[in-house]
C-alpha positions in Angstrom: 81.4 252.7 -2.8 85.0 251.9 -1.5 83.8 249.8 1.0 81.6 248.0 -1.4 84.5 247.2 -3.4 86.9 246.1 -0.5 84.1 243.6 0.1 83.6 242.3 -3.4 87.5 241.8 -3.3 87.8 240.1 -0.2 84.8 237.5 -1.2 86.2 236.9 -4.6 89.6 236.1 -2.9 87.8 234.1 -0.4 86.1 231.7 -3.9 89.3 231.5 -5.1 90.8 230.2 -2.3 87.9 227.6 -1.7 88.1 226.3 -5.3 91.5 226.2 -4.8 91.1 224.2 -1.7 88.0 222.0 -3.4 90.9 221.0 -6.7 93.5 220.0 -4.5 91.2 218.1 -2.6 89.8 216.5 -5.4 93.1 215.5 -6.9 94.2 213.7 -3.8 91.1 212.1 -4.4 92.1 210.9 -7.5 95.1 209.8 -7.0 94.0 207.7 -3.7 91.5 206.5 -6.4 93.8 204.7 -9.0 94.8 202.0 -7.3 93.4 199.3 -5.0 95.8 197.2 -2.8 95.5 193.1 -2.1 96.8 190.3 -0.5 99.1 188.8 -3.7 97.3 185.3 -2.9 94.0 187.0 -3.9 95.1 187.9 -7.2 94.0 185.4 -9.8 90.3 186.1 -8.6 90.4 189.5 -8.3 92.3 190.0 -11.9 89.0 188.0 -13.1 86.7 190.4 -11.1 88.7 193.9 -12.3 88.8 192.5 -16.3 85.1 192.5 -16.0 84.5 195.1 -14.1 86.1 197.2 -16.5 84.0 195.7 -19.6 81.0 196.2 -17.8 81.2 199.7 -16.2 83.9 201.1 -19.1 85.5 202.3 -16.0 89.4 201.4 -16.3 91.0 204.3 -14.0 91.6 201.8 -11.4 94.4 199.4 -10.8 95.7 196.1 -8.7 98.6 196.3 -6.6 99.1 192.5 -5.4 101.6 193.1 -2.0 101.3 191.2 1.4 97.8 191.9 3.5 100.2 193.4 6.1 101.2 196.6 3.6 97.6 196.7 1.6 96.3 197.1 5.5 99.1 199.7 5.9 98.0 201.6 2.8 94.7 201.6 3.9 95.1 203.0 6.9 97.3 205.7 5.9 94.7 206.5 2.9 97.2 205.8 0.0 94.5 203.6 -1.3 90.8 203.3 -0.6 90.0 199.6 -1.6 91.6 196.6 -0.3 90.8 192.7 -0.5 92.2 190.6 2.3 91.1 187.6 4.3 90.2 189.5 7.3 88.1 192.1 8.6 89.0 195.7 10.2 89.8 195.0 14.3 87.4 197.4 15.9 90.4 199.3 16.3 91.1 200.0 12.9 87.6 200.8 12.3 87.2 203.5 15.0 90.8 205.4 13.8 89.3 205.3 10.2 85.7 206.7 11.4 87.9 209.1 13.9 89.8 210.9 10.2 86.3 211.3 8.9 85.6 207.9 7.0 83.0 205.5 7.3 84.5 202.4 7.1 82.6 199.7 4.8 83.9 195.9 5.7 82.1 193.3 3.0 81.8 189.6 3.0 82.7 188.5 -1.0 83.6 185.0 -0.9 85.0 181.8 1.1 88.3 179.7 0.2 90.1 177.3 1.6 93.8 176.8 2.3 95.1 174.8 0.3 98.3 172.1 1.6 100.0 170.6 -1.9 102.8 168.2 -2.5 104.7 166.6 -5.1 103.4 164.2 -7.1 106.0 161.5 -6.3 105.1 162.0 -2.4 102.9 158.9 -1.7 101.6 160.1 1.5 98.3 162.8 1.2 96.5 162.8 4.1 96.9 165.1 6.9 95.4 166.0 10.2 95.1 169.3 11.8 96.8 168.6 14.7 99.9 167.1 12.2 100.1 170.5 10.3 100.0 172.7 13.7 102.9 170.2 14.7 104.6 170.6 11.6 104.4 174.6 11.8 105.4 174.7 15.3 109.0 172.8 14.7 107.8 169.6 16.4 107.3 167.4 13.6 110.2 168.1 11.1 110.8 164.8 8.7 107.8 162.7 7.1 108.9 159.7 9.5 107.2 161.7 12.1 104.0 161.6 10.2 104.6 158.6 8.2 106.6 156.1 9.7 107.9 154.1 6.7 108.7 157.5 4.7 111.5 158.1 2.6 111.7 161.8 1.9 113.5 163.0 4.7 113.3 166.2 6.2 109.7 168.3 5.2 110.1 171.7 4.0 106.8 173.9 4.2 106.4 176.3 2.0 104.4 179.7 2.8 104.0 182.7 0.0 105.3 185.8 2.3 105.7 186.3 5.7 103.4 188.9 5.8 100.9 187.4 3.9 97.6 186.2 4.3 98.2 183.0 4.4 100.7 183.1 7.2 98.1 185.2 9.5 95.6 183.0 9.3 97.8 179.8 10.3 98.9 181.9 12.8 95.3 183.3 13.7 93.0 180.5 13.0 95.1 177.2 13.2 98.2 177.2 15.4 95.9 177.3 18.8 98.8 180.1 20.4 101.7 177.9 19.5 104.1 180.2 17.7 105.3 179.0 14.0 108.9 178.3 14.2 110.7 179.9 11.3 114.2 180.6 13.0 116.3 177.1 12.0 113.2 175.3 11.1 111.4 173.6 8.3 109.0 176.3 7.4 110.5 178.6 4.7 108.5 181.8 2.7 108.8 182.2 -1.2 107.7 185.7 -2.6 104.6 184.7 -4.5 101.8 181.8 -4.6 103.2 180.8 -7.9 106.8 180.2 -6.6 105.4 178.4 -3.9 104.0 175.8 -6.6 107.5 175.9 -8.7 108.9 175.5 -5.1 106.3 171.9 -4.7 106.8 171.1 -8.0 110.7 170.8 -7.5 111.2 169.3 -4.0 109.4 165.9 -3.2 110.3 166.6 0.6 107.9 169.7 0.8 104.8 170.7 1.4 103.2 174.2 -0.1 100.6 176.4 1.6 98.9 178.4 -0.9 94.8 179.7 -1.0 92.3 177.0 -3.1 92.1 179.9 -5.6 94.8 178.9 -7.0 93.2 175.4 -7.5 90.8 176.3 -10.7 91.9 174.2 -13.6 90.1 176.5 -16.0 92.6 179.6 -15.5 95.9 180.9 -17.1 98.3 177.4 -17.6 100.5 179.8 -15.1 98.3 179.1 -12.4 97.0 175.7 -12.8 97.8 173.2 -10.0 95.2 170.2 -10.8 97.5 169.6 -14.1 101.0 170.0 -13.2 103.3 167.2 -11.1 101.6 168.5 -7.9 98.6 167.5 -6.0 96.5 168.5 -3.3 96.1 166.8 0.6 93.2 166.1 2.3 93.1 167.7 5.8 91.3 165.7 8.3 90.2 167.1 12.6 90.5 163.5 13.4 93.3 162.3 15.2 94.2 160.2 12.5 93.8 160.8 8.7 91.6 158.6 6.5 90.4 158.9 3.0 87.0 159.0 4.5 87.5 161.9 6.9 89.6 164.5 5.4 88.7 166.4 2.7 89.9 168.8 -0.5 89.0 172.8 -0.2 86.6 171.9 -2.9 83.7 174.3 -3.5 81.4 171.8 -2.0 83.6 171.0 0.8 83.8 174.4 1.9 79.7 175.3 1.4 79.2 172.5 4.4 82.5 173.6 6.4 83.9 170.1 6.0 87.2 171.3 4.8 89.1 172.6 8.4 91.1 175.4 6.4 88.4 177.6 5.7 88.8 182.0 5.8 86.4 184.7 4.4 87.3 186.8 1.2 86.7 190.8 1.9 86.9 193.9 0.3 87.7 196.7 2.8 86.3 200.4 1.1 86.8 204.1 3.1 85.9 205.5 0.1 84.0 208.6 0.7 82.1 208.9 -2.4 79.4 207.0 -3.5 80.1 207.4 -7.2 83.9 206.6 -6.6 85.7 203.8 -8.8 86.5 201.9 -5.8 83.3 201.6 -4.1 82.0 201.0 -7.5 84.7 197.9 -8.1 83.8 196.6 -4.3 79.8 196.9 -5.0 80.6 195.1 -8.2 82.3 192.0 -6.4 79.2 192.3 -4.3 76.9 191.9 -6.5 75.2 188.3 -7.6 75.4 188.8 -11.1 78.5 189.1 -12.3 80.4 189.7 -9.1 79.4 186.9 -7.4 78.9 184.3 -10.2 82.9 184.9 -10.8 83.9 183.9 -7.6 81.0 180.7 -7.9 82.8 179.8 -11.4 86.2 180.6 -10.2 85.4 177.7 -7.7 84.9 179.6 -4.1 82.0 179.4 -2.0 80.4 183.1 -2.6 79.1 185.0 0.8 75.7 185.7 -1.1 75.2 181.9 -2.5 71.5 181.0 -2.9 71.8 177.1 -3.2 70.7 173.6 -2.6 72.8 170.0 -3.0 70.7 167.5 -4.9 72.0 163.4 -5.6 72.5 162.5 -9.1 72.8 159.0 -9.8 75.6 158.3 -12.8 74.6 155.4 -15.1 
């Protein structure tokens, strides 16, 4: 009878300390769960997808934090969050650590953008090639007289959000062709946000701002309108030399046919473990064709799921 009663004992300590276990696990859990970390260039789109996300699902236990892609990565990988949107994928690196601590990494296509080059809307001159903008980033082209030979604006000032941003990866990634940006003594400066780098634009007729065509949509927030405030946006051409006819805007339709050269992919990064979990829920969401999807269509990006066809329409 003693012995029975030892063993009773030692199981009931034995539950306890497994539900003990089971509630701390599940409220580190939670709290990985109430936020989701993204690139601050991404946030006018993904404020549009959370707001209804949370109408939809009635689901508001989750919550943006808009930092540089470098630290939303960070947090990822160190499990502070479980949800982040940035313009890249996991290396396979990343991908094998995180499948290596027990999570199975989930790496989704949402949406395409371009990047967006503004100026003021006293500059006269536009039109840009590739090649001009990797010389411009690279410290070799540093007043509009070396792009525009009867300018009068002096030296050009570009204008990136953060240094760890997005934005600044992917020129570094995608554009500059292993030439390093030059940032010590030269012309290309950071601001904090996308929205100071149009204040920045709007202020200086000498610079040119790098910010994602997210931030193009005239039907947002007046905060975040570009289309209707004293800037305007260049057309990028491949050729060697610019021409109205060559070089295009990261319009919707522009990107769809990859005619714009700026071009990067939207993704939602998920480790989240459980399939009933707010943030696989939110990225599944974004996933989705109706409403995830048709946000990013009406918010005017390309989205990764688009089902569509071009047709002529002749104006009378």
């Amino acid at each position: 009878m003693k012995a029975k009663f030892v063993a009773l004992a030692v199981l009931m300590l034995v539950l306890m300390a497994s539900c003990g276990g089971s509630k701390q696990q599940d409220t580190a859990y939670q709290e990985q769960c109430r936020y989701f970390a993204a690139d601050e260039s991404l946030s006018p789109i993904i404020d549009e997808e959370l707001d209804i996300f949370h109408m939809k699902s009635k689901r508001d236990s989750i919550h943006p934090l808009y930092i540089s892609e470098q630290e939303a990565m960070e947090k990822l990988m160190s499990h502070e969050v479980l949800l982040v949107f940035t313009t890249r994928a996991l290396t396979p690196g990343e991908e094998s650590t995180l499948k290596a601590q027990n999570y199975n990494p989930r790496t989704i296509a949402l949406a395409y953008d371009g990047l967006a080059l503004i100026v003021n809307k006293a500059n006269p001159d536009s039109l840009i090639t590739v090649d001009q903008f990797r010389r411009i980033m690279a410290g070799e082209a540093t007043r509009w007289t070396d792009l525009y030979p009867e300018s009068k604006l002096g030296n050009i000032k570009m204008v990136f959000d953060n240094p760890r941003s997005a934005t600044v990866r992917f020129c570094a990634d995608s554009i500059m062709q292993g030439r390093a940006i030059k940032t010590d003594g030269g012309n290309v400066q950071a601001a904090n946000t996308s929205a100071e780098v149009v204040d920045y634009v709007e202020k200086h007729e000498n610079a040119i701002g790098v910010v994602g065509s997210i931030w193009l949509d005239d039907q947002r927030d007046s905060t975040n309108l570009i289309y209707n405030r004293t800037v305007k946006v260049m057309r990028v051409s491949r050729a060697d030399e610019a021409t109205k006819a060559n070089s295009y805007t990261p319009d919707q339709y522009n990107i769809a046919y990859n005619y714009y050269p700026f071009i990067r992919t939207v993704y939602a990064l998920c480790i989240d473990p459980r399939s009933s979990g707010v943030p696989r829920a939110f990225s599944n969401f974004c996933w989705l064709p109706n409403p995830g999807q048709l946000i990013f269509f009406r918010a005017g990006l390309f989205p990764a799921r688009a089902d569509y066809s071009v047709r002529d329409v002749e104006i009378k």
